[in-house]
N, C-alpha and C positions, 0 to 999 in steps of 0.2 A: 236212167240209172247207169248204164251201160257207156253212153258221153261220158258222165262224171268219173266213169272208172278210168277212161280211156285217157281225160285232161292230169287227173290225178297219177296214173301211174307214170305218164309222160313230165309231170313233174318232177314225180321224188326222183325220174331216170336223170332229169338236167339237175336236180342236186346232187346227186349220189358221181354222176360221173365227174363236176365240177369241183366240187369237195374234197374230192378222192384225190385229185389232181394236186390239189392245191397246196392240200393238209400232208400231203405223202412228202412235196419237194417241200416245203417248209420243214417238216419234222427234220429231212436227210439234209438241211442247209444249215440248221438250227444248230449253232454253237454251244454247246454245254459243257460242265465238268463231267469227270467221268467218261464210263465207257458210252456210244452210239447205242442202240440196239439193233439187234441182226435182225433184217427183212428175211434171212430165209427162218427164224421163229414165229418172224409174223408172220408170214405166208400160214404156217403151221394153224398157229392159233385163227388162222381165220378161217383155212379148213373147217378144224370142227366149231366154230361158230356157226357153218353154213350146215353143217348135219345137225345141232341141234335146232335151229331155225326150219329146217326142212322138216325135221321128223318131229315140229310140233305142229305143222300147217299138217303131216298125216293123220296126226293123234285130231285136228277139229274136223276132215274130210272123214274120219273115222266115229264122227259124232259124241266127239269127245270120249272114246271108249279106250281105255287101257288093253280090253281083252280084244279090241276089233287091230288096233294099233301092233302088239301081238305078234298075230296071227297072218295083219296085211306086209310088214315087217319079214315074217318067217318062210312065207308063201310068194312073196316077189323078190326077193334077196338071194337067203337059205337056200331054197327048195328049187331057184337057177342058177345054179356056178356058171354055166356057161352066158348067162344073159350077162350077168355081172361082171364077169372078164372081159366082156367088150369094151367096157368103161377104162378099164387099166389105160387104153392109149390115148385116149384124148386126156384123162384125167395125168397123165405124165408132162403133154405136152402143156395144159394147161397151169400146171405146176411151175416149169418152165418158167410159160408168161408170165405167170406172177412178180416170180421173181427178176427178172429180165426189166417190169417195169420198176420196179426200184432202181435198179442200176441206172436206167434212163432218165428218172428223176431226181436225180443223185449227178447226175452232167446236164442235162438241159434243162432251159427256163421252161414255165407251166405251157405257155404260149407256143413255142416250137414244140412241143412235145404233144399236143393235143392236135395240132393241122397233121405232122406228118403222120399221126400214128392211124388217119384216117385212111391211110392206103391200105387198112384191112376188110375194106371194100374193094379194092382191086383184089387181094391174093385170098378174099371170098369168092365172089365172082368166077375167079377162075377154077378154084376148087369145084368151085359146084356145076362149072361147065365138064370139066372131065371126069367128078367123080358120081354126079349124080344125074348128069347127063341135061343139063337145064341150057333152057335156049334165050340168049339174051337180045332184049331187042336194040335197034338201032340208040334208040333217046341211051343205053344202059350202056352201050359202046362207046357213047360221045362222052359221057362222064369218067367213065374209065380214063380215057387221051386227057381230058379235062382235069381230071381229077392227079395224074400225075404231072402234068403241068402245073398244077398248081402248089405240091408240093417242092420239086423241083426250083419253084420262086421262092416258097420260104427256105429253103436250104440256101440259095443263095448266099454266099460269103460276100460283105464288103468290109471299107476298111473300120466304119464304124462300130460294125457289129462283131470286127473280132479286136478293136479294141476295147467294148464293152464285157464281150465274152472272158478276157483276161482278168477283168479287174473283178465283175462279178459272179462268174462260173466256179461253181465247186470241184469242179472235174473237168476232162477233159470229153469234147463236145463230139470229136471223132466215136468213144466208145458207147455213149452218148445215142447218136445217131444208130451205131451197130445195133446197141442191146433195141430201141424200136423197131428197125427196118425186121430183126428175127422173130419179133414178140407179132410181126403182122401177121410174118409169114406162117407159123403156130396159133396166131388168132384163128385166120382161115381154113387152115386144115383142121384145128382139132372142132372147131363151130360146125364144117361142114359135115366130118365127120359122124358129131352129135348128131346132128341134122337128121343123117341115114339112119342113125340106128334109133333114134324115136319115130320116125317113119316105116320103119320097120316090125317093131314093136308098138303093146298097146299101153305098157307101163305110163304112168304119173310122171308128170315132167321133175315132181317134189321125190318121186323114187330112186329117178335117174338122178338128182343131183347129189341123194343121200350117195351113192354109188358112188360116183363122185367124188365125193368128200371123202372118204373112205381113201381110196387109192391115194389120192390129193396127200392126204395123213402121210400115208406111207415113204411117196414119194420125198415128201415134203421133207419128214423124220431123215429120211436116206441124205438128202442135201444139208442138212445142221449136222450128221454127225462128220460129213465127209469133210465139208469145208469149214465148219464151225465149230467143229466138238471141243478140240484146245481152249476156246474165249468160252464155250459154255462150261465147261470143268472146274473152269479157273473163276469164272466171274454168274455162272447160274445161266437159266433158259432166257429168264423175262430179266436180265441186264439192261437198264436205261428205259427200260420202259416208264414211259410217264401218263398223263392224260392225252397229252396228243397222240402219241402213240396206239393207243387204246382206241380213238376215235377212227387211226386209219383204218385201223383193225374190222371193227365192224363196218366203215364203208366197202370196204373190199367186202368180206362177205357179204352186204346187202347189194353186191352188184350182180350175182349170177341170176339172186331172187325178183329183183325187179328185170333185168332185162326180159324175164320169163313171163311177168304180166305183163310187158307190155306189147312181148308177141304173141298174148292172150286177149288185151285189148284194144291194142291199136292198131295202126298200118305201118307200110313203108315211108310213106310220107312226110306223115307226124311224128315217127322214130327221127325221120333226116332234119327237121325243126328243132326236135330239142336236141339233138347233136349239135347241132349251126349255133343254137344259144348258148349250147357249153363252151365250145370255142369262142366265139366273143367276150362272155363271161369272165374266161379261163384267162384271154387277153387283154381284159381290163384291169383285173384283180392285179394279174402280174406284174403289170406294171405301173399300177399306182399303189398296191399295198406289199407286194413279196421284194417289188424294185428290182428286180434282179434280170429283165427285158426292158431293150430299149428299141420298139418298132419302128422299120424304114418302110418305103412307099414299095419295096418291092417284097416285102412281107404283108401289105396289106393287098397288095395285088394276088400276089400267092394264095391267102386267106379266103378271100373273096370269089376266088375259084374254086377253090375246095367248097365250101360251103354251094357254091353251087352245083358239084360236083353230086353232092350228096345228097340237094333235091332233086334233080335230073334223074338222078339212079331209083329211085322210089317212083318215080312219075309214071303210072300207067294208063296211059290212052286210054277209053273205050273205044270199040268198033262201032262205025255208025249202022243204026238200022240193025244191030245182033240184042235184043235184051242176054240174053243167055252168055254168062262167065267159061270161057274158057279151062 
């Protein structure tokens, strides 16, 4: 049972992240009448999709009870302001990311935007050496140099790919680039962040993202009125929203919940495989169905490093002759 959970959650993770991808730059490339709709509403709307998704997986751990849902609600929220303020910073930074990934989807094709955004394995790694004090081994070192080397190759400018980038880029690739390289940097701190303070605490991983989402709201609210408020006044919140739309919607929200089973159910390893097949995936689709990449031999070089980048970093040796786990 425990296999089936661990193939299936690693599934819906290589849907959700490949989807997410795909359907985000397609919506923001997708020429319509009318107004776009604003990612930082979606960002909003996907917040509280992830608290009521969260706080119905408490309402079935709660045995299906109203009165148990409550009381576990009142008693791990309510009853610790200061547990719940911890949240406020990663739930900022993650906010942030959100929206940072639209922007990046919004100048880069599916393809470049999936390899480089992988160096949120490097600016993890590093977080979690100086902030939680974690010791990396050599295999986790070579992928790191590995792993930005192989970015490094897909960024790569030639003359092909930036006369391709002209004719089919929506935006410009420079900001592009910027909005991923910050969105890593905020992947790993606010992740490892997280990391500390459920290691800390005994709260529900489903409590902590209810938390989460909360702040998430907040923050979220704070960025539509600041940058957006004029287009919402004038044109409403859910402007341009269509079905696709809607679909990125709940991908985003279904992405905090499944990466959480699946550091429930699977490894490093198996996390790094269906990573590697979103990227493939992500570069195939792109450019036989979105059309908007057109790969060179030193983007498949680049590619092909990353990806192995990202099983080398999962790969843990046993010690011969020790049964007992460190």
């Amino acid at each position: 049972m425990s296999s089936n959970l661990k193939y299936l959650s690693l599934g819906i993770l290589v849907f959700q992240t490949t989807s997410l991808v795909l359907t985000m730059r397609y919506s923001r490339t997708l020429k319509e009448e009318g107004p776009r709709y604003l990612s930082s509403t979606a960002v909003v709307v996907a917040e509280f999709l992830k608290i009521m998704a969260c706080i119905l997986l408490v309402y079935k751990d709660s045995k299906c009870s109203v009165r148990t849902l409550n009381r576990v609600l009142h008693d791990e929220i309510l009853n610790k302001p200061m547990e719940t303020l911890k949240l406020a910073i990663p739930s900022g930074i993650y906010t942030l990311q959100n929206n940072l990934l639209y922007v990046a989807l919004s100048n880069l094709d599916a393809a470049t935007y999936q390899v480089t955004y992988q160096l949120k394995i490097l600016t993890t790694a590093l977080f979690s050496v100086s902030m939680l004090g974690k010791k990396l081994g050599v295999y986790q070192w070579l992928s790191l140099v590995i792993l930005m080397t192989g970015v490094a190759f897909v960024q790569w400018p030639s003359d092909s790919q930036e006369l391709d980038s002209k004719e089919l880029s929506a935006g410009s690739q420079f900001v592009g680039l910027m909005a991923v390289l910050t969105a890593c940097f905020s992947s790993g701190f606010a992740g490892v962040y997280f990391e500390k303070i459920l290691k800390e605490t005994k709260q529900s991983v489903w409590i902590r993202n209810i938390q989460l989402g909360f702040f998430g709201s907040i923050f979220g609210l704070m960025g539509v009125y600041i940058y957006d408020g004029e287009l919402v006044s004038n044109n409403g919140f859910f402007q341009g929203y269509n079905q696709l739309t809607w679909i990125v919607v709940v991908l985003q929200a279904l992405g905090g919940l499944v990466i959480a089973a699946v550091i429930k159910y699977a490894d490093n390893i198996l996390k790094g495989f269906a990573t590697s097949l979103s990227i493939i995936l992500s570069t195939l689709i792109s450019y036989f169905w979105l059309q908007d990449f057109v790969p060179t031999s030193v983007f498949f070089l680049g590619a092909i490093l990353v990806i192995a980048a990202t099983f080398l970093y999962g790969y843990d040796p046993k010690p011969s002759g020790n049964p007992t786990k460190a």
